[in-house]
C-alpha positions in Angstrom: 67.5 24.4 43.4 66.4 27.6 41.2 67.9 25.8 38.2 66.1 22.2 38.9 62.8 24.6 39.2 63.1 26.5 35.9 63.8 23.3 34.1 60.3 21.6 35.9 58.5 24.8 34.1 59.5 24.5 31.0 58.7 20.4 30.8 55.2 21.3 31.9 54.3 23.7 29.1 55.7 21.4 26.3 53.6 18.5 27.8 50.5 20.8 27.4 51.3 22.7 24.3 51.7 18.6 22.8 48.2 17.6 24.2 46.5 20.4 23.0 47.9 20.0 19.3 47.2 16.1 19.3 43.8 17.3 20.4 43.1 20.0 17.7 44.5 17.1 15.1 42.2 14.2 16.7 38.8 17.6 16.6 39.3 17.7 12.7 39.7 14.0 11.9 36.5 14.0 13.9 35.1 16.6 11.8 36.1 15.0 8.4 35.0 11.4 9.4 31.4 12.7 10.4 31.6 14.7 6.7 32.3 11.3 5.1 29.8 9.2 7.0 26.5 11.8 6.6 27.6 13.6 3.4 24.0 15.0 3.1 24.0 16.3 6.8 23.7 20.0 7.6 26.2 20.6 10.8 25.6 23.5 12.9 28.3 25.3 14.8 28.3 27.0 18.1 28.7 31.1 18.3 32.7 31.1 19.2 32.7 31.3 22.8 34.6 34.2 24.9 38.2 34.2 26.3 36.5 33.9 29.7 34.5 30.9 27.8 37.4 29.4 26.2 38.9 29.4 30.1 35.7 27.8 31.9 35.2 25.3 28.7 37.2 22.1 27.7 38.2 24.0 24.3 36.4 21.7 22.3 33.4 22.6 19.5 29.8 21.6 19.7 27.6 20.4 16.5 24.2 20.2 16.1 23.1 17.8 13.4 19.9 19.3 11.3 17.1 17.0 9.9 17.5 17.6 5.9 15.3 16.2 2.8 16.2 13.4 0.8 15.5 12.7 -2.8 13.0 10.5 -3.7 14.7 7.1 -5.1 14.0 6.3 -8.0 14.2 2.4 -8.5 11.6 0.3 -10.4 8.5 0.8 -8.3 7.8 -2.7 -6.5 4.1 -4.1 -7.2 2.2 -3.9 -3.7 1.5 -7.8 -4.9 5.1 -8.3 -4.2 5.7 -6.2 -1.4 3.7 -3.8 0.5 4.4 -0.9 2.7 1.1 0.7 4.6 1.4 3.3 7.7 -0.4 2.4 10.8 -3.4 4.7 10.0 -4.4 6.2 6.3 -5.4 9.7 8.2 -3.8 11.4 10.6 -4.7 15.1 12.6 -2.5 17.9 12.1 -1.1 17.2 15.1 0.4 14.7 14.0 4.3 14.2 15.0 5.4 10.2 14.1 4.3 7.8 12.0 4.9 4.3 11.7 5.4 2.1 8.8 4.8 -1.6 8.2 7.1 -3.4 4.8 5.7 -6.7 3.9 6.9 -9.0 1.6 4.3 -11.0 -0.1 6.8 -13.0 -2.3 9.4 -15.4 -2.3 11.7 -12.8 -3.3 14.5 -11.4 -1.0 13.7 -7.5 -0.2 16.9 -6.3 1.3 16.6 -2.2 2.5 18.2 -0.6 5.2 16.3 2.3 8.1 16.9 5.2 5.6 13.8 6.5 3.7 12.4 10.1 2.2 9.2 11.8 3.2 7.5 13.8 0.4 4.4 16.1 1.0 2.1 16.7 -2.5 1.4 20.1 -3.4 -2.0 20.5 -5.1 -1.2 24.1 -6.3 2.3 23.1 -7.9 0.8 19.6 -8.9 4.3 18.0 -7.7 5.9 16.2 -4.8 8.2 17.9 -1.9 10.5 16.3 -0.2 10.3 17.5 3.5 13.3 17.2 6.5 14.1 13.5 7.6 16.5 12.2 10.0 19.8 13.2 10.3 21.2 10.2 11.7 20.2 7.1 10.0 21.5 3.8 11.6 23.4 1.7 9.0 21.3 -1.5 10.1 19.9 -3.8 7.0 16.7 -5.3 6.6 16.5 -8.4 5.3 12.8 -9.3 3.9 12.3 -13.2 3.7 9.4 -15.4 3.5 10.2 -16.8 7.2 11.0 -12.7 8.4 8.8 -10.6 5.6 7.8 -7.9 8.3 9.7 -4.9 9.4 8.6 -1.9 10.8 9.8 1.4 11.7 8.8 5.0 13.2 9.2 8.3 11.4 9.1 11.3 13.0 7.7 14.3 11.2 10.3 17.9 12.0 7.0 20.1 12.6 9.2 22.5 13.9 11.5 22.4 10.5 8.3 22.4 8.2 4.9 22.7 9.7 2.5 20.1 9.0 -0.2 20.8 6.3 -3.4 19.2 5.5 -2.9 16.8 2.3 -1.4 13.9 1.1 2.2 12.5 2.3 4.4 9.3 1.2 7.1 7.2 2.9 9.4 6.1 0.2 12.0 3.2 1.0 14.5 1.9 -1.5 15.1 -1.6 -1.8 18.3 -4.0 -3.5 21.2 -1.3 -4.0 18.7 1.2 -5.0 17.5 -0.8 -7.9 13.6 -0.9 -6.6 11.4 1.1 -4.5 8.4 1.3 -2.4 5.9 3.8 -0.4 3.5 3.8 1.7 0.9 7.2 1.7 -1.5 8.9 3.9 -3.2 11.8 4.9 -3.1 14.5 7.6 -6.4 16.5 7.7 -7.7 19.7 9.7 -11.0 19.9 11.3 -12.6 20.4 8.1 -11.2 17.0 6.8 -11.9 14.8 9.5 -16.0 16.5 9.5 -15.4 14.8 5.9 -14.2 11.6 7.1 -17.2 11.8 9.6 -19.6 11.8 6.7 -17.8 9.3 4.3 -18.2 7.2 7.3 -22.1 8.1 8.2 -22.6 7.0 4.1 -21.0 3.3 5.1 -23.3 3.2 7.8 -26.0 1.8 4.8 -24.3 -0.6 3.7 -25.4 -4.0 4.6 -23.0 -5.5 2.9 -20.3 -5.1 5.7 -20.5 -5.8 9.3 -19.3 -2.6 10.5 -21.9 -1.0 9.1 -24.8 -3.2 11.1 -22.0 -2.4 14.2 -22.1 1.4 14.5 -25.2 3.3 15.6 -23.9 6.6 16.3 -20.9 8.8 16.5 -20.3 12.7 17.3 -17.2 15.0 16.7 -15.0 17.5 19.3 -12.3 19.3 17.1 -10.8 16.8 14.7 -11.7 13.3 16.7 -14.5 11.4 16.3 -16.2 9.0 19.1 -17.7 6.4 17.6 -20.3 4.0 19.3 -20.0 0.5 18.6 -22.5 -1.8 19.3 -19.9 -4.7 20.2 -16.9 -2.2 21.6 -14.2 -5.1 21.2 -10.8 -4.9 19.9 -11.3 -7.7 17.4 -14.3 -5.3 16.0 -12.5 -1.7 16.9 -9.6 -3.5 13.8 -12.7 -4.5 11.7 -14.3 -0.7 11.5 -10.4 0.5 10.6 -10.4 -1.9 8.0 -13.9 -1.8 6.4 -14.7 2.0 7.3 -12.3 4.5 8.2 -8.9 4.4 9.8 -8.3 7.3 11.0 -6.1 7.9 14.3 -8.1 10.3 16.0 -11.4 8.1 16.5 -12.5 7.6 20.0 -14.2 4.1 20.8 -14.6 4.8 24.3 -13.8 1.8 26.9 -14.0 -1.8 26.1 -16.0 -3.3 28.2 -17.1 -6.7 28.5 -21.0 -7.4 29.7 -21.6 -8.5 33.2 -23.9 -11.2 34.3 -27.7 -10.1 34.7 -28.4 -11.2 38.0 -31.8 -9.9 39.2 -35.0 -12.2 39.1 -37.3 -12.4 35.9 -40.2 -13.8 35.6 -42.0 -15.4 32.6 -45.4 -15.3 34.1 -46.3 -13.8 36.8 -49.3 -11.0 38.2 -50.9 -11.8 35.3 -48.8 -11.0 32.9 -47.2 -13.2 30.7 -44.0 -12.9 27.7 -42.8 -15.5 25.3 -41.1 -15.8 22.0 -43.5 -17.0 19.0 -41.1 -20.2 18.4 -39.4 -22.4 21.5 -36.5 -23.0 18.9 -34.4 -21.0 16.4 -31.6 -21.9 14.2 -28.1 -20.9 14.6 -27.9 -17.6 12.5 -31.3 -16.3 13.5 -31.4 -12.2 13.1 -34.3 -11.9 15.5 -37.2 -13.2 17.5 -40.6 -12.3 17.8 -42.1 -11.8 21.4 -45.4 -11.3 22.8 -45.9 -9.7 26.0 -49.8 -10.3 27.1 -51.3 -8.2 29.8 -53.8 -11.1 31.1 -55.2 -9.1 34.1 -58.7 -9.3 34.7 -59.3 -5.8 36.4 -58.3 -2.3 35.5 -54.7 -2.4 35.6 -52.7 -1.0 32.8 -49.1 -2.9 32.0 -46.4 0.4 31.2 -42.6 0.2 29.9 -41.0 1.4 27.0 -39.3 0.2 24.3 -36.0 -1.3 25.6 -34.9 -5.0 25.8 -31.9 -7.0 26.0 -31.2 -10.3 25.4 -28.9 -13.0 27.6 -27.1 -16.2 26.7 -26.2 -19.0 29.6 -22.9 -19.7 30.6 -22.7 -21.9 33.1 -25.1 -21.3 35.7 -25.0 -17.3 35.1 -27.1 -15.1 32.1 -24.2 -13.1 30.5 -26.0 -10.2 28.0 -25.6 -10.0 24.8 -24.0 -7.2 23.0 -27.3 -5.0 21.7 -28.0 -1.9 20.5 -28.8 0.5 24.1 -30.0 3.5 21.5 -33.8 3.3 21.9 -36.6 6.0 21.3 -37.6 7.4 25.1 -41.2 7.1 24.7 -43.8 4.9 27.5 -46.1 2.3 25.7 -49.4 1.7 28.1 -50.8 -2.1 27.6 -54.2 -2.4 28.6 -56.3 -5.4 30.1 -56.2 -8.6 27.9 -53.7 -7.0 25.2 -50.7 -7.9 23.8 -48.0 -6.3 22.3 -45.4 -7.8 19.9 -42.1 -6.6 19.1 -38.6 -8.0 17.1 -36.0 -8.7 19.3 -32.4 -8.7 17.5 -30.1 -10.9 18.4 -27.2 -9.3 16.1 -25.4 -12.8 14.9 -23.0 -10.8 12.9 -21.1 -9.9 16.2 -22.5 -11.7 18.9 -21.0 -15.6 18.8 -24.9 -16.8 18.8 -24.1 -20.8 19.4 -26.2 -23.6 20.4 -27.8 -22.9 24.0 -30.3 -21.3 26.1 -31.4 -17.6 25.6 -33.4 -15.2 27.1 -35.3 -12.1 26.2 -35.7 -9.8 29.1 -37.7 -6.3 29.2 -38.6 -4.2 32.1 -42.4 -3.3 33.1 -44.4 -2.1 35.8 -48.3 -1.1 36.3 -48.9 2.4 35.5 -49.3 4.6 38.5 -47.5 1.8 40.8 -44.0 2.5 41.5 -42.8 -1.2 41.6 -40.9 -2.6 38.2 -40.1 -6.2 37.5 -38.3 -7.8 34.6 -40.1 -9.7 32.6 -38.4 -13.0 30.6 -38.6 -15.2 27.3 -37.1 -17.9 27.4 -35.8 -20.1 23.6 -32.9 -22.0 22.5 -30.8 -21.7 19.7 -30.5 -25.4 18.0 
């Protein structure tokens, strides 16, 4: 029986000492395939762990991979005719930690690239590009570019804690068939300085009447390094349009899109003798404004008061649905006395509001000064 024990021993250590030196064998392939497959990889080893470590732990050793630069390719540079490659955004806050990129092809021409890429970071003072850290582990998936698939996009994530992000320039460079062309997209990160310069390049647009983001914006303010902008028509569709005729910058604020209720209370056209109007029953589609006339026809002493706000609503339907307007009015009271009128332009802002055939209305809010009572007041036209 002692003998038939001593012999069970023995075949239970050569089992183990056998596993453990298949497994040492199996941990270096490991190591040299991972070598082989991210030759530009920086591995990180673990500090060699205790006896007592070694006991608790499975004996096997931990590697961390590190995000390291690549070169920039350095293929013949594709014409953005051809194919194109823009980030979401062109400025970005420092805060900045991803980025994505759109590649376009424009041609007829197959573009075929894969997910790796280099980031590069432009240093004024050295008057060169720096490549900064990337992924570590790119997946070996291909993009192929055709004209019935010509989009691809992707995410890249900047390693702020490898290299801190600095106000400039940066470029996403992609290379395309075997390395024998290549592409990049650029933008910008800015501090608070640079986006109060953005704010102003963006004020200057404001005067030109040449786009319709311009006639769209009628105010904006700063916290930090975003900027809320007002927008007189707050929709998507014309949030895109500012980003593509103004400024596209990440950090802007357009506040909630809302879309205008129907105006429901009464209005009157003519009524305690006082009257409104437009100057012309009929305006043609296009029309930039109207001209009104509010006449205070009361035959006593009583003075007509409001101020200088208006709106105007199209029917839908059986309901008056308001028109997107310009709120931003000077806060001062206008008094109207007996047998007076007063004209004013109302805009109708064709350029974002979808001014079509139909029934419109100019409303504007008044009451008698000293009485407490308001009313709306309405001016009816059509749009032919």
């Amino acid at each position: 029986m002692k003998h038939l024990l001593l012999v069970s021993l023995i075949l239970l250590s050569s089992c183990h000492s056998t596993t453990s030196k298949k497994g040492q064998d199996n941990e270096a392939d490991s190591i040299l395939l991972q070598e082989e497959l991210h030759p530009d990889s920086i591995f990180k080893s673990e500090p060699i762990p205790t006896e007592e470590e070694q006991g608790q732990s499975s004996g096997t050793t931990a590697f961390v991979l590190q995000p390291v630069p690549r070169d920039i390719p350095t293929g013949e540079a594709i014409s953005p005719v051809l194919l194109s490659m823009q980030t979401e955004y062109d400025y970005y806050p420092l805060s900045t930690t991803e980025v994505k990129v759109t590649v376009t092809s424009h041609s007829q021409q197959e573009y075929i690239c894969g997910n790796d890429y280099s980031l590069a970071y432009y240093n004024n003072e050295k008057r060169q590009w720096e490549t900064l850290p990337t992924d570590p582990v790119i997946e070996d998936i291909g993009w192929i570019l055709q004209p019935e698939y010509p989009t691809h996009g992707q995410t890249i994530k900047l390693y702020t804690s490898e290299v801190p992000n600095r106000a400039g320039r940066y470029r996403i460079y992609k290379s395309f068939n075997d390395d024998t062309k290549v592409a990049y997209a650029e933008f910008e990160l800015v501090d608070e300085a640079g986006a109060k310069r953005l704010r102003k390049q963006m004020d200057a647009a404001r005067h030109n009447k040449n786009i319709i983001s311009s006639q769209n914006l009628y105010g904006s303010y700063m916290r930090g390094d975003s900027i809320f902008v007002d927008l007189i028509n707050n929709s998507i569709h014309f949030q895109k349009l500012f980003r593509k005729e103004i400024l596209n910058y990440s950090a802007i604020n357009y506040g909630v899109v809302r879309t205008p209720s129907p105006f429901t209370q009464k209005a009157y056209t003519d009524t305690l003798q006082v009257s409104m109007r437009t100057e012309k029953p009929v305006y043609p589609i296009g029309t930039e404004s109207v001209d009104v006339i509010l006449t205070n026809k009361n035959l006593g002493q009583q003075i007509l008061f409001f101020g200088e706000y208006y709106f105007i609503a199209r029917k839908q339907g059986t309901q008056w649905i308001p028109l997107y307007h310009n709120s931003l009015v000077n806060d001062v009271g206008i008094l109207l006395k007996p047998h007076g009128d007063y004209h004013f332009k109302a805009k109708l802002y064709p350029l974002f509001n979808d001014n079509t055939s139909g029934q419109y209305r100019v409303y504007k809010e008044v009451e008698f000064d000293g009485a407490k009572e308001k009313w709306y007041m309405a001016a009816e036209f059509r749009i032919e």
